[in-house]
Structures are given as C-alpha cells and as structure tokens.
C-alpha positions as CSV (number, residue, x, y, z in Angstrom):
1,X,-11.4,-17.5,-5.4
2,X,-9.1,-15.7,-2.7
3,X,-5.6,-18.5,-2.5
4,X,-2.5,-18.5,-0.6
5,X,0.7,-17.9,-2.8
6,X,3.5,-19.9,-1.1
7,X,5.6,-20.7,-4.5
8,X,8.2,-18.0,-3.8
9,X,10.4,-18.8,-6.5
10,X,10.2,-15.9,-8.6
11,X,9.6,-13.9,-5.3
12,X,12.8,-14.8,-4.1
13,X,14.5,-14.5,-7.1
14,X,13.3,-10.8,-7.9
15,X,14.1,-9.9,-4.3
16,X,17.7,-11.0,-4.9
17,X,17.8,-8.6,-7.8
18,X,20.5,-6.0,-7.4
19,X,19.6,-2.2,-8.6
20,X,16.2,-0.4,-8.6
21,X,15.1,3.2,-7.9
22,X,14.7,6.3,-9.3
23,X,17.4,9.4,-9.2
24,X,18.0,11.9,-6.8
25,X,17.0,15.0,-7.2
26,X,18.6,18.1,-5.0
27,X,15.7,18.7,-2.9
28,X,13.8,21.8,-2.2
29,X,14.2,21.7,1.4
30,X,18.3,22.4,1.0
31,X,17.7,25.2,-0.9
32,X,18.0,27.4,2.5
33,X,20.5,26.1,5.0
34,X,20.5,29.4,7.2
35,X,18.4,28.4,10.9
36,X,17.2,32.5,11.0
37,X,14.9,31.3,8.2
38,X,13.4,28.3,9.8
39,X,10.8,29.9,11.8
40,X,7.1,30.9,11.0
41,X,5.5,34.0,12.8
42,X,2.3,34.4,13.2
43,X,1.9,37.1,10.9
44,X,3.6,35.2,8.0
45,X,3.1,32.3,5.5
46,X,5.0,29.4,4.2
47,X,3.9,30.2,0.5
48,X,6.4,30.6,-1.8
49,X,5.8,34.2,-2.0
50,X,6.4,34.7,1.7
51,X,9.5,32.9,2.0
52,X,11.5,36.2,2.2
53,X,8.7,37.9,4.6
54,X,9.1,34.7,6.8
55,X,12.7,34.9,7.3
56,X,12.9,38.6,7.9
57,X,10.0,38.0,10.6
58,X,11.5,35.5,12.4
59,X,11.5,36.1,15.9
60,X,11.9,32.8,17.5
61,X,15.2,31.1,16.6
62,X,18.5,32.4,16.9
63,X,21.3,31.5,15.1
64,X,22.0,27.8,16.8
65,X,18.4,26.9,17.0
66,X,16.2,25.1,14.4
67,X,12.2,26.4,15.0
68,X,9.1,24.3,14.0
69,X,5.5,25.6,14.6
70,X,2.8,22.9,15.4
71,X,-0.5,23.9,13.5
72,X,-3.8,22.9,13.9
73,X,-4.6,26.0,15.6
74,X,-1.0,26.8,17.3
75,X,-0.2,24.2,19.8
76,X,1.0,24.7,23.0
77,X,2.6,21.4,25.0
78,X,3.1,19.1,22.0
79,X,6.5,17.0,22.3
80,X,8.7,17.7,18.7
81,X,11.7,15.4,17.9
82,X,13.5,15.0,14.9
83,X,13.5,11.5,13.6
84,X,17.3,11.6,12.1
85,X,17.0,7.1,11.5
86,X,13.8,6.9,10.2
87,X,12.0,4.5,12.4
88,X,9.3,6.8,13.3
89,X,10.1,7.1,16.9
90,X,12.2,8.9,19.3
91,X,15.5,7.6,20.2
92,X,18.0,8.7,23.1
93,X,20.4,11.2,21.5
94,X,17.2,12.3,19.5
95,X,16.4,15.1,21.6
96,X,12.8,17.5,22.4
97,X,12.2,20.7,21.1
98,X,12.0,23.1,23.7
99,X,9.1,26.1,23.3
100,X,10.8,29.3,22.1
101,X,11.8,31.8,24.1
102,X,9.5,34.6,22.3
103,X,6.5,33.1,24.0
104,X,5.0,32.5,19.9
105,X,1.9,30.2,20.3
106,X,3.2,26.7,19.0
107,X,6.9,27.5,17.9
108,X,9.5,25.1,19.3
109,X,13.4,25.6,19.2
110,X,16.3,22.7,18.9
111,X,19.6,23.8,19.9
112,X,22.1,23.0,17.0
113,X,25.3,23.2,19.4
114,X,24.0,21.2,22.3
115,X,21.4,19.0,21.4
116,X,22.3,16.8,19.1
117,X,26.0,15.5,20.3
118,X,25.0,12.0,20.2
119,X,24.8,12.3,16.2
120,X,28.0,11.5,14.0
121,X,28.7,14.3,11.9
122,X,25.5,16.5,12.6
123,X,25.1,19.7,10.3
124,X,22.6,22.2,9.8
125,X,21.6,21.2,6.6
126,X,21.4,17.1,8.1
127,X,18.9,18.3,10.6
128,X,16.6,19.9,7.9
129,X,16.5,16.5,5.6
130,X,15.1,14.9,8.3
131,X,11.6,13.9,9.6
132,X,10.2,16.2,12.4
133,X,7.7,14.2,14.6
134,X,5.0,16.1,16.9
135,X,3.6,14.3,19.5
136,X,0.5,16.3,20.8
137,X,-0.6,14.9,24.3
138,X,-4.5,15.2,25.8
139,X,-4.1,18.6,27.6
140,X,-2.1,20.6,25.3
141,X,-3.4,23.8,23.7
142,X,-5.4,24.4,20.4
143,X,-4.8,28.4,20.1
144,X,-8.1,28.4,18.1
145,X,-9.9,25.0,20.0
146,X,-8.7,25.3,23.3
147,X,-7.5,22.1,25.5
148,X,-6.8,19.3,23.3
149,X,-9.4,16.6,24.2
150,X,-7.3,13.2,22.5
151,X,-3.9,12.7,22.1
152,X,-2.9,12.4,18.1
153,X,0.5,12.7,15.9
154,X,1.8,14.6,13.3
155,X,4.3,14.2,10.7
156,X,6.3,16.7,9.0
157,X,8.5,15.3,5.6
158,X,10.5,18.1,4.9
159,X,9.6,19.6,1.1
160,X,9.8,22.6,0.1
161,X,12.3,25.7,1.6
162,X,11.1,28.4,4.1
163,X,9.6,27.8,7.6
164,X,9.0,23.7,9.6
165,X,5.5,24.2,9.6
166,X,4.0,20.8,11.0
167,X,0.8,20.3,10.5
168,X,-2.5,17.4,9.2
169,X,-1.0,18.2,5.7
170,X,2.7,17.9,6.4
171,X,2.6,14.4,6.5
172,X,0.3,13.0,3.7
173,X,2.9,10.6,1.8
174,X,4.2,9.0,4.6
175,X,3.4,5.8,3.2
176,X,6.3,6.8,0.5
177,X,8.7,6.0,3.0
178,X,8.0,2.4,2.7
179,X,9.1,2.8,-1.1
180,X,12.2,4.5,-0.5
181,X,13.6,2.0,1.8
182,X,12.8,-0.4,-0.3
183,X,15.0,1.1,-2.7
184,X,17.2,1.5,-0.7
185,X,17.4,-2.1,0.5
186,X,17.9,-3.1,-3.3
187,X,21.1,-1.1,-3.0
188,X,22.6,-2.0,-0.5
189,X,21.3,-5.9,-1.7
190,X,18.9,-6.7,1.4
191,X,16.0,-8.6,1.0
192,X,12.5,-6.7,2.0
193,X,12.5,-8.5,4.8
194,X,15.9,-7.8,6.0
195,X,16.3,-5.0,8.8
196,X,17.5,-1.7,7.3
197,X,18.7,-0.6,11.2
198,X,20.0,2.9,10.8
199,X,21.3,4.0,14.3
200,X,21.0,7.5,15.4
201,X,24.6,8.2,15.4
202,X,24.6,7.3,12.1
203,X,21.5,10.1,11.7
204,X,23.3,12.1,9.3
205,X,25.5,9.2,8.0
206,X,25.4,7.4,4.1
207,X,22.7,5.3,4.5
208,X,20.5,8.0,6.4
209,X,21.4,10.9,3.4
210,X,20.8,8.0,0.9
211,X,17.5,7.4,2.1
212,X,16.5,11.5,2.8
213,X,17.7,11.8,-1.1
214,X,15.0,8.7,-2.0
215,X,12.3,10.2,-0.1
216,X,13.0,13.3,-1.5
217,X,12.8,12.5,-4.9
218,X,9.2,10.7,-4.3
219,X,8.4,14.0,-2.8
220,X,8.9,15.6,-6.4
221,X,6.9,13.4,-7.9
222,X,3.9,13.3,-5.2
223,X,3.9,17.2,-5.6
224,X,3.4,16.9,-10.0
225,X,0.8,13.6,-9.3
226,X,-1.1,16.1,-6.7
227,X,-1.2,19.0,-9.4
228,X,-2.1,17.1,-12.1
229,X,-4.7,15.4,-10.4
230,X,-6.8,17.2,-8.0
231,X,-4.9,20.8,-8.9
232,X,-3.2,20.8,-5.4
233,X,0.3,22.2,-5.3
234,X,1.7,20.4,-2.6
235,X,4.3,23.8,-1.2
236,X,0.9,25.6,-0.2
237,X,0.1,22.7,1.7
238,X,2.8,23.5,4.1
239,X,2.2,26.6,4.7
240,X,0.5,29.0,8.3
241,X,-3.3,28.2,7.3
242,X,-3.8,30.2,10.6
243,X,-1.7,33.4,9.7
244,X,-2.7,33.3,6.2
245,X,-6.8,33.3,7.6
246,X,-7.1,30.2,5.3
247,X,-10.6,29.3,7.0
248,X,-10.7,26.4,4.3
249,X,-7.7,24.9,5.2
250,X,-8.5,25.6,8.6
251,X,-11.5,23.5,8.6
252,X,-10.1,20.7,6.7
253,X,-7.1,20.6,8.8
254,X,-9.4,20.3,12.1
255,X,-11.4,17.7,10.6
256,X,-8.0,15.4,9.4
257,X,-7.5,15.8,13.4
258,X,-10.1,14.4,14.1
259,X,-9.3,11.0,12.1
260,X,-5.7,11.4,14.0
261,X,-7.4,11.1,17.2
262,X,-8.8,7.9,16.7
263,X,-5.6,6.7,15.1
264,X,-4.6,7.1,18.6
265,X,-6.9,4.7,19.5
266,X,-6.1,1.7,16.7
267,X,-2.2,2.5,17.9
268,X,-3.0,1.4,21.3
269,X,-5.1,-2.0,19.6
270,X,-1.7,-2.8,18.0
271,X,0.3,-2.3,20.8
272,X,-1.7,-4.2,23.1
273,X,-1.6,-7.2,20.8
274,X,1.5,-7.6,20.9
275,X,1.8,-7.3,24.6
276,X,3.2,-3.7,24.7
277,X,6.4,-4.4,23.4
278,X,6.8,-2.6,20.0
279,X,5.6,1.1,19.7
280,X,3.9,1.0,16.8
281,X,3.8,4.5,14.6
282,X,-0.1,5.4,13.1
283,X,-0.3,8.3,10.1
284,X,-2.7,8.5,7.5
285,X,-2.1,6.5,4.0
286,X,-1.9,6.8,0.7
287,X,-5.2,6.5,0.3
288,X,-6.1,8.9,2.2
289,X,-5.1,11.7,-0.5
290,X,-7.7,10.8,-2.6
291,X,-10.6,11.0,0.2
292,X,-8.8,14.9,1.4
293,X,-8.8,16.0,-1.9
294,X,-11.8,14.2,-3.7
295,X,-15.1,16.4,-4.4
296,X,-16.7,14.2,-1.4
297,X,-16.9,15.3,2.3
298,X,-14.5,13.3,4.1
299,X,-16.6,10.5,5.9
300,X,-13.7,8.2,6.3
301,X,-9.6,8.0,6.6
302,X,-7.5,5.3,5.8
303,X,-4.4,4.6,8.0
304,X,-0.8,2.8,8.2
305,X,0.4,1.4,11.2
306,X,4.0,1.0,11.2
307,X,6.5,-0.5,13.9
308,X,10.1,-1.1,13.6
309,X,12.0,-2.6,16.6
310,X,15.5,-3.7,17.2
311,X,16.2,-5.2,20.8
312,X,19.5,-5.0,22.9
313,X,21.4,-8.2,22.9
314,X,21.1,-10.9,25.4
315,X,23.5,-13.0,27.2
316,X,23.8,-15.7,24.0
317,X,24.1,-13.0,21.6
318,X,20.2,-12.7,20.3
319,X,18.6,-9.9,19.9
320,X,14.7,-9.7,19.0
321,X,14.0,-7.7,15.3
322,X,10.6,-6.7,14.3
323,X,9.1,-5.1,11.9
324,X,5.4,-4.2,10.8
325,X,3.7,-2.4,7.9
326,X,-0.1,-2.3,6.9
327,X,-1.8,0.6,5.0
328,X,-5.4,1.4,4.3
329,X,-7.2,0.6,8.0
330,X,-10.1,3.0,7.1
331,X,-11.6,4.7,10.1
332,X,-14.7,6.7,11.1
333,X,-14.6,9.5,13.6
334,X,-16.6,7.2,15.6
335,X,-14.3,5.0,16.2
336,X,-15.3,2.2,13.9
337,X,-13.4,0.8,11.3
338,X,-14.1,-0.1,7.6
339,X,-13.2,-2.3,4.8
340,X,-10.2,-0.7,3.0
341,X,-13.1,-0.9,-0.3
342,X,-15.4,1.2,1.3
343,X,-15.5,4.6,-0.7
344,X,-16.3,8.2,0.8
345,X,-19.6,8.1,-1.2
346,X,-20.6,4.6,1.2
347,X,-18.7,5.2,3.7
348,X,-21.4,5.9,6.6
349,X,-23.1,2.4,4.7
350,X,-20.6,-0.2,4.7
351,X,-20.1,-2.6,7.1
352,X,-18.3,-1.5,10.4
353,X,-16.7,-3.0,12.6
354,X,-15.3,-2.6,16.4
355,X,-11.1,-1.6,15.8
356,X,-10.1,-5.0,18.1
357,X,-6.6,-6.3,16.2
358,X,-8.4,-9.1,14.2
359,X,-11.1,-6.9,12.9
360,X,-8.0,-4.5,11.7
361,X,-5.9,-7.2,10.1
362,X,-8.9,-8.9,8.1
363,X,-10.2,-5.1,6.8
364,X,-6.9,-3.3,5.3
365,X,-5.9,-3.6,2.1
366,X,-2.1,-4.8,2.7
367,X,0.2,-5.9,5.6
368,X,3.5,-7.4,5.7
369,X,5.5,-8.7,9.1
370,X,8.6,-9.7,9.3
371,X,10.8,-10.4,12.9
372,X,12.5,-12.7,15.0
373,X,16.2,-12.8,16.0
374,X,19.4,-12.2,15.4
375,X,23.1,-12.6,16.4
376,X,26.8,-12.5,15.0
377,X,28.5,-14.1,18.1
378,X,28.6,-18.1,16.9
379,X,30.0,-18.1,13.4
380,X,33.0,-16.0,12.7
381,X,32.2,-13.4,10.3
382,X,28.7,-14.2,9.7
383,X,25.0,-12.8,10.7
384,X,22.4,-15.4,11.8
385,X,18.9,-14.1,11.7
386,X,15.8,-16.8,12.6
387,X,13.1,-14.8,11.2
388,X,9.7,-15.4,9.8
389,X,7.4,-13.7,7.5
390,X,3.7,-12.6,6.5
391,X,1.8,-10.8,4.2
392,X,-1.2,-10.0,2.9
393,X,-2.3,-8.4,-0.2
394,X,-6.0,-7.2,-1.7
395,X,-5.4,-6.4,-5.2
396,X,-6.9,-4.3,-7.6
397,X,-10.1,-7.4,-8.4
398,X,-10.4,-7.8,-5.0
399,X,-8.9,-11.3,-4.0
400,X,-6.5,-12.0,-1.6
401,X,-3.3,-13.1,-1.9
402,X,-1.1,-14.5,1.1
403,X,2.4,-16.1,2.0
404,X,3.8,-16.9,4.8
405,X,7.4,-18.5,5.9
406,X,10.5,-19.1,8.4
407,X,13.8,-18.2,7.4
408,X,17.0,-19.1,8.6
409,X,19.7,-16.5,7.4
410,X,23.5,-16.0,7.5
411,X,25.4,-13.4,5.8
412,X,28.7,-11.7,5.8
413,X,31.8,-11.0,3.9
414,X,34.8,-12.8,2.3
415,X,38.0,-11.8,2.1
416,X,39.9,-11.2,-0.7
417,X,43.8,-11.0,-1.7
418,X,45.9,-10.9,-5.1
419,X,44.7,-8.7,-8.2
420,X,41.8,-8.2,-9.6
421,X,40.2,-8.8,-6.5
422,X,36.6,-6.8,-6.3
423,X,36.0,-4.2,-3.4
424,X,33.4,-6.5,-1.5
425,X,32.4,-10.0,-1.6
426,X,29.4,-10.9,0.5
427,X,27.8,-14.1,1.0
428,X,23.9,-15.3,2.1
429,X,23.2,-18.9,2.6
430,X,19.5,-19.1,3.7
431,X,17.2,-22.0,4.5
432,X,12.9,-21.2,4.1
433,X,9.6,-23.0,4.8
434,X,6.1,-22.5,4.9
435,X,5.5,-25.5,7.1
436,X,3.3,-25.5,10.2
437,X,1.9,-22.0,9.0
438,X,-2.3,-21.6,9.3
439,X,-3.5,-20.3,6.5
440,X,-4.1,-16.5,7.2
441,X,-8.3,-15.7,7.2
442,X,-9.5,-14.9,3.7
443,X,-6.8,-16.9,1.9
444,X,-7.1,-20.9,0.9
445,X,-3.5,-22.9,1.2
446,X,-3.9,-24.7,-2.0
447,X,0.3,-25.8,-2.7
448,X,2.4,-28.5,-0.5
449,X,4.6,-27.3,1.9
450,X,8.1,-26.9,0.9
451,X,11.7,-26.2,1.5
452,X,13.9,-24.0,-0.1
453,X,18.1,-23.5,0.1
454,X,19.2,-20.4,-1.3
455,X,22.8,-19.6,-1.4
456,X,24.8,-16.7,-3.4
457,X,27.4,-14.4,-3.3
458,X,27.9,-11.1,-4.5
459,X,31.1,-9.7,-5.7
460,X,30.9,-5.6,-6.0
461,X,33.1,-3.1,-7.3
462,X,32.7,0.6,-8.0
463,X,31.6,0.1,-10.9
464,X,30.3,-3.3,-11.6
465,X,27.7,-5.6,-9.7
466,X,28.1,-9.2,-10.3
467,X,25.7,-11.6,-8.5
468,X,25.6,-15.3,-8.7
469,X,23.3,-17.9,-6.8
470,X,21.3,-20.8,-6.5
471,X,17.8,-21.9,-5.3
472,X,17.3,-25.5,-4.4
473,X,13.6,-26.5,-4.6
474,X,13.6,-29.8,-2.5
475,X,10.9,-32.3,-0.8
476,X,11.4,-34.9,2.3
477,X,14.1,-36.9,2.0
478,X,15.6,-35.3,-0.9
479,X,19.0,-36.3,-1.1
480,X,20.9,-32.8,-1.7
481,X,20.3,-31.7,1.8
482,X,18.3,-34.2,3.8
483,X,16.5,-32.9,7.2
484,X,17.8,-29.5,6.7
485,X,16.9,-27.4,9.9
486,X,13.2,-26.3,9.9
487,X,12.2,-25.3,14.0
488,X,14.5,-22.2,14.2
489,X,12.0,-19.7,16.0
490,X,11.3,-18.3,19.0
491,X,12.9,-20.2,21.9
492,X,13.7,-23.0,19.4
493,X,16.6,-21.0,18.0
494,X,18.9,-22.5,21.0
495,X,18.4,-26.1,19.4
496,X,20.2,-25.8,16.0
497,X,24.0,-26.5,15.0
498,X,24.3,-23.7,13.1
499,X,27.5,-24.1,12.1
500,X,26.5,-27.2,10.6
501,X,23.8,-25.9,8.5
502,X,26.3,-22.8,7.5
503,X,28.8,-25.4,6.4
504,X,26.6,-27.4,4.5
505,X,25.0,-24.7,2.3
506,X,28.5,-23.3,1.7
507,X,28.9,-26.8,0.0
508,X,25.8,-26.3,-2.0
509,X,27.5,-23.3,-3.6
510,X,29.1,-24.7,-6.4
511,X,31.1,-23.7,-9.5
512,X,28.7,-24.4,-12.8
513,X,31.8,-26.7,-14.0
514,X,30.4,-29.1,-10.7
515,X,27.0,-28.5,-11.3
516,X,26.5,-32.9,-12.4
517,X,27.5,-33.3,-8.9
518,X,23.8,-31.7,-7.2
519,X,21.8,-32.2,-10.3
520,X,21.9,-35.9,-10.9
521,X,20.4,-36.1,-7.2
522,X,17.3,-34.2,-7.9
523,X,14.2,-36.3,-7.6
524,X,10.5,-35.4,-9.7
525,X,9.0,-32.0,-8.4
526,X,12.3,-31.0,-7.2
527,X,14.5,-28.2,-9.1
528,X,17.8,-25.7,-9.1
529,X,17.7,-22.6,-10.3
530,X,20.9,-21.0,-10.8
531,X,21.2,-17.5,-11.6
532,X,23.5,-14.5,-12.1
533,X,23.0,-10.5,-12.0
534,X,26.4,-9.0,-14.0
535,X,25.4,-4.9,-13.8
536,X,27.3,-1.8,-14.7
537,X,26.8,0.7,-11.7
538,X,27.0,4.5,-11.7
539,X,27.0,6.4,-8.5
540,X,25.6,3.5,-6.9
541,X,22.4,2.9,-9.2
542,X,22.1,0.4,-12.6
543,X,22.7,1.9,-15.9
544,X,22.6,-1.5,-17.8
545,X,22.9,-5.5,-16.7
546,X,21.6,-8.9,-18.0
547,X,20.3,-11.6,-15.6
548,X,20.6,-15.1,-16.5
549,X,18.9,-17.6,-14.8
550,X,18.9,-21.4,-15.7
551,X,15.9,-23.5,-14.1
552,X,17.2,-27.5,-13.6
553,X,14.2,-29.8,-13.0
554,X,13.6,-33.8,-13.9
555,X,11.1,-36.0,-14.8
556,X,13.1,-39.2,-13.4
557,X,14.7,-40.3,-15.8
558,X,16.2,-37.1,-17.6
559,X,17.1,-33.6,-16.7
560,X,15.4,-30.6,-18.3
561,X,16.5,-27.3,-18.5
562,X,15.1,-24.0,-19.3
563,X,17.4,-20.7,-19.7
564,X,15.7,-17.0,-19.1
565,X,17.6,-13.9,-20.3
566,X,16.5,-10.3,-19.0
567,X,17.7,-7.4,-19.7
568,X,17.9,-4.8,-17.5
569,X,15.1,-1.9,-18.4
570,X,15.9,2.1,-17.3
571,X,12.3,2.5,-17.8
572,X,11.3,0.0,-15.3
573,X,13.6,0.8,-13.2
574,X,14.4,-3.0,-12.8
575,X,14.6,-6.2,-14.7
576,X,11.9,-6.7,-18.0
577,X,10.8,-9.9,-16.5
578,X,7.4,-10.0,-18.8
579,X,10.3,-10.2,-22.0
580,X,12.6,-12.6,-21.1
581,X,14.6,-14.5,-24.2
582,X,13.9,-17.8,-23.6
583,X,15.6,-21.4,-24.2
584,X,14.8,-25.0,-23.4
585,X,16.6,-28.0,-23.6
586,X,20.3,-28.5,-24.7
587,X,20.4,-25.1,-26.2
588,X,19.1,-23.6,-23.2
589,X,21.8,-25.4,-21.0
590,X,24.3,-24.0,-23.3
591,X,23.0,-20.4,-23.7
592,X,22.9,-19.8,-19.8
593,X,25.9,-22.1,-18.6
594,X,28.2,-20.0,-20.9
595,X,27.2,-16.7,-19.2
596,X,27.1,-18.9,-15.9
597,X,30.3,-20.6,-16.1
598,X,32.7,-16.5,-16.7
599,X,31.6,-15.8,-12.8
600,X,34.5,-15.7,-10.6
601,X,34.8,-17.3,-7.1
602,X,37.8,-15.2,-6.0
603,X,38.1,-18.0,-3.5
C-alpha cells in the first residue's frame, strides 16, 4: 500500500552529512582550448578521427569568437546562449550567439572580447566547460526540413574535444546535472533543499568550475555505461550526422525532435500553473536513453521539467526562491502523456492522458519542490529562509512514497579569535513541520504530525570537517520549546519574532557536559538525537570520518539511549549507514558521549 513518509529523522540526519561525490576527472572538453578549433563545417565531422580535419576547415570563427552549429538539419534563426550558472536559462550578461559571418547554414559565433564582460574572470577555456543552450523558435530553418513548424530546445553538455555541435543527442544526461549539484551541495554543507544560487558573474568562479568538474566526471561514466550497454560511444554522438551523410542518425535525430516539440507544450502546462512566474526548463530524461537506444521503435519519451528561480529583494528584505525538479513525464508525439511505467513495447496501449498539470504531477516517476523566501536584513549575520518542501517518489515495486514540510532556516557564521581557531565556523538553527499539509494523491498520511528543532554547527578547516548537532523530536506542549513558530509562509512570514526563535534554538545548542538540563524534560514519544561528523578532507572531498550519533528517548519514568557508529565508506561514497556499531543503554551513553563530549565550541 502506497503511504506518506513524514518521519524525517534519518532524512534529516543523512542530509546533514558532510562529504560525498566522486573525483574529478580532467575532462575531454579541455583538451583543446584554441577557439579556431571550435567550429564544424559542413564538410567535416566531430568524430574523433576528424578532429584535426575540423579545425583545419574551420571557416566560421576567428580567433575571439567561440562557434556552435545547431543540427537537426542546420538551423537557421535559433537563439544560442551559454549557460555559465547552471540554471538552465539565460541571464543578462549571458549573451546570444550571433550567426557567423561565412553565411554556414546553422553556425553561430560568441565574441570572447566583448561579450561576456559581465563574467568575473572569463577565459576561453571557462566558456567551453559550460552548457550551451539553443533555443529554436517556430519559423526558423531546418536546412534539410524547411520552416520549423513548433518551437523546441536543445542542450549541449560539453564532452568530448573538437567542434560545439548541438544537437537531440547533445543533451541526453541532463538529468545528471541534478546529481552533481547535489554533490556539490554536500560540499559546500547545504541541504538538498537549500538554494545553490550561482550568479553569472560568478560563471567561471569556484563553485561554477567545481560543479563543470562534477558534471564532467558523470560524463565519463555515462560515456563507459552507454558502451557497455547498448554499444554506443557517446563522442560519435556529438558529431555532424549531416556532413557525415549519417541518414541513421539523421532520422533518429528528427524523430527525438519531434518529442522536443511537444515538451514545448508540457513547458507551457508548468508555466501556466504557476501563474507565469517561473520559466521552467524541459529536456529529455534519463530514461529516455534506454527508449533511443533500445531495440524498440521509439513510441514514447520521457521528460524533466526543471525551474530554478531567485527573485530581487523587496522593500523588507524578502526575496521569493523556488525550485522544481520532476523526471520521467513520458510523452507521445500526439501530445498525450503517459505513466512513467509504460514501456516502448505498450506504449501506444497504456493509459493516456491530456498533459493539464495534475495529470503530469500524478504520472512521473519523481518530483521534488522546494521555495519560499528569504532574507539577511533582520538578524545580524544570519540567513532566514521560510521555505517549504515536497516530493514524490515511485520506486522500483511501484508504491509511492511522499513527504511534505515547512521549514524555518537561519544560518551564518561565527567568528573566531585566539589559536587553534578553525578556518570557518558556521551555524543552522532550523524549525520543521508537516502540519496542515494534504496528503499528496497516491500517498496515505499514516504518522501524527510533528515538529522538529534542528540546530548544529560546523567547524572547518583545510583539512578536517568537524560537525556537531542536535535534533529535537517534540509534541504539543513539550516543555523544551513550547509553541515554537509553525505559520512562517507566504504572507505569514511578516508575523514571526524571529529573533526570538533564533535566540531560543541557540539555547537549545548545548555542550554534551549540559545535556541533563534538555533531557530530563523530554516527555514519552519525544527524543534528542545528538550527533557529530569528525572527517579528514583532501582537496575538499572525504578520505576517512566516523559519525556518532546518540538517540535520547523515555518511557516516563527513565531515559534510554541508543549510540550508532558509522564509518565513513570510499566505496559508497558516503556513510555505511546499513553497518552501524551499535550500543544501548549505559554503555551506549558512554560509547557516544565520549566521542561527543572532545567537540569544541570555540565560543
């Protein structure tokens, strides 16, 4: 039976786990730096074996200009930006391409010395680890289908060295982006439903290289899963299909088109439901390289819709934050939409539906949403964000699993003086609930509502990571934080004293040597868990650590306690939480609280 997972305990507590990801391989695409190489002519490939043959043919750029080709025949009146902070639209200071000045069918130019001023330390070699985005509008021109009937989009993730061919195939693991920003969130120790705002000054900045080096490596790996699996190699795919008389290709690229063309149409289904003001970003999913490259005919496509949206401040200091993720809205090229289940073989059999919002949101395999506001104008040195969250998840057996909650966030820094102080100390006090949530369709609320505290602080050096934190578990009138602040959204945000509320869960961070003073006021079904991350860094990523986390619960009358050890895996990438050594009672109170008691305030 399909339920509603609202315990977010051991959500919460893996989210606050420092480390993750793989390692960064030097991509492909900086093997050649040199813009009189990044240019395809019609008489030349993108193959590996025409590199050389496409750089010596390149009559399109000139030695300040950056040239793309739009393929699905060459395509004349498309609108080509590079996407330098990975929100999957254009931004001022992200400039057009302009058509070349040869007069090539479908090659577009970017100035390197006059375009991209607004960027912070633009190179060469910045520009070409970025996403190029082609916007093809009804009216352009198909050099081999004439007037393009239906607007549609296309992605181009840079892999591979040689020309910025962008074309149906360019784009296919653009669901991996999702992936590497969560990695990238681990890092830099937000939660996945914090904002990872990367402005377009900062294009070719830390976080924005950090993230390109991420995607990359994901890149390597799609390109061996592909080979291995349906005997693709991923650098052909990027290639002139056209110039190459690749009829094959050809055809299967007209017919991916085709499914991009109606993505146009569930884009604008988004966009109106949320009255037009988020501009929501549609490419095809993960999924969908299974259906491309399967022995099947393509009947069906799935698709992501992504939106990511940071609003200009207002007069009190708000500012609205959105963002949006689904993946596997499976489309016909009539227009109709499928379950995310339904398998090329069924396709044209399964139940179909009209693409209206609802129809989209109860038929994909997973979405998660995440907004509201935020502002750093009422406490000194600290970050409010009111923000709520939902998701939605069709696993492997087919049930549903849900959650959905409000948030109230505030983070910043502490400062530090004397020896052995750490480079950064950074604090997050944060109240959540699931109260006055529906539950979502296809998913059966089945746990009470409840309220969490979660406070910890980070201290971080070059070299070391150490962590340390609590989550308070807590009912109506508890009496560790009674009527804590709950209606924080929307136009409610005005009504809280948030300094109050910042103040108070500051108090609830507490030294393990006063932990009698909040535990003796738990009541039954109430808990503390107290935890602490201590790992060894290098270059920025987790070589080892240990995670210590000591769960405080009662049954009235007595306190209970349970200790879990992890250790940190390389393999995993992450935490062994399926091996934890485990404790209970007096010698689990003593086998965390030692470990629990070393971490230093630096207060």
């Amino acid at each position: 039976m399909s339920r509603i997972n609202v315990t977010l305990l051991f959500v919460f507590l893996i989210s606050s786990c420092g480390g993750g990801g793989g390692g960064e391989a030097t991509p492909a695409a900086q093997a050649n730096t040199n813009s009189s190489s990044s240019s395809s002519s019609s008489s030349s490939s993108n193959s590996s074996s025409n590199t050389s043959s496409n750089t010596s043919n390149n009559s399109a750029s000139t030695s300040n200009e950056v040239a793309s080709r739009v393929i699905d025949g060459y395509i004349t009146g498309a609108n080509v930006f590079i996407d330098f902070n990975y929100n999957l639209q254009q931004d001022i200071g992200e400039p057009s391409a302009s058509p070349a000045e040869s007069g090539e069918p479908g090659a577009y130019v970017f100035d390197y010395e006059n375009d991209f001023s607004a960027i912070t330390d633009f190179s060469e070699a910045c520009a070409k680890r970025r996403m190029q985005i082609a916007e093809v509008p009804a009216g352009a021109v198909d050099s081999e289908l004439g007037e393009v009937d239906k607007a549609f989009t296309m992605f181009y993730v840079p892999y591979g060295s040689g020309s910025v061919n962008i074309t149906p195939f360019t784009g296919l693991y653009m669901d991996f982006l999702k992936d590497a920003k969560k990695q990238l969130k681990e890092t830099l120790n937000l939660k996945d439903d914090e904002s990872l705002d990367i402005s377009v000054a900062d294009g070719c900045g830390v976080n924005a290289e950090a993230l390109a080096s991420k995607f990359e490596t994901r890149a390597n790996t799609f390109s061996a899963e592909l080979n291995t699996t349906y005997s693709a190699v991923l650098k052909d795919l990027y290639g002139d299909y056209i110039a190459d008389l690749d009829n094959a290709t050809k055809q299967k690229a007209e017919k991916i088109v085709g499914y991009l063309k109606v993505a146009s149409d569930i884009k604008a289904t988004v966009k109106t439901n949320f009255n037009n003001k988020y501009e929501p970003s549609v490419s095809l999913s993960e999924g969908s390289i299974a259906s491309i490259f399967g022995a099947n005919d393509i009947t069906s496509l799935p698709l992501s819709v992504n939106i990511q949206y940071k609003g200009p401040a207002d007069s009190d200091g708000w500012s609205d934050v959105f963002s949006y993720f689904t993946s596997g809205v499976r489309v016909l090229l009539n227009g109709k939409i499928a379950k995310a289940s339904c398998t090329e073989v069924d396709a044209n059999n399964c139940i179909l539906f009209d693409p209206t919002y609802e129809n989209i949101k109860n038929n994909l395999d997973w979405y998660f949403s995440y907004g509201g506001s935020s502002n750093s104008s009422i406490i000194d040195g600290a970050t409010i964000e009111s923000r709520y969250r939902e998701s939605k998840d069709i696993n492997n057996q087919g049930s549903t699993s849900c959650s959905q909650a409000a948030k109230l966030d505030m983070q910043g820094n502490k400062s530090c003086s004397g020896s052995g102080c750490p480079t950064s100390i950074k604090f997050e006090y944060e109240i959540t609930h699931n109260r006055g949530f529906q539950a979502l369709d296809g998913c059966d609320v089945t746990d009470n509502p409840y309220v969490y505290l979660f406070t910890q602080r980070i201290n971080k050096s070059s070299d070391v990571e150490d962590r340390y934190g609590f989550q308070y578990t807590l009912k109506d009138e508890n009496e560790i934080y009674n009527a804590p602040p709950t209606n924080f959204l929307g136009a409610n945000k005005t009504n809280v004293n948030y300094q109050n509320a910042f103040n108070k869960l500051e108090e609830l961070f507490v030294p393990m040597s006063s932990i009698s003073s909040v535990e003796n006021k738990l009541k039954i079904n109430e808990s503390i868990s107290v935890y602490r991350n201590l790992e060894q860094k290098t270059d920025g990523e987790t070589t080892s650590g240990n995670r210590y986390n000591l769960i405080i619960s009662t049954d009235g009358s007595t306190l209970d306690y349970n200790c879990k050890i992890y250790t940190w895996s390389a393999s995993l990438g992450g935490y062994d939480f399926d091996n934890p050594v485990e404790t209970t009672g007096n010698t689990g109170y003593t086998n965390c609280y030692n470990e629990l008691i070393s971490w230093n305030f630096h207060n």
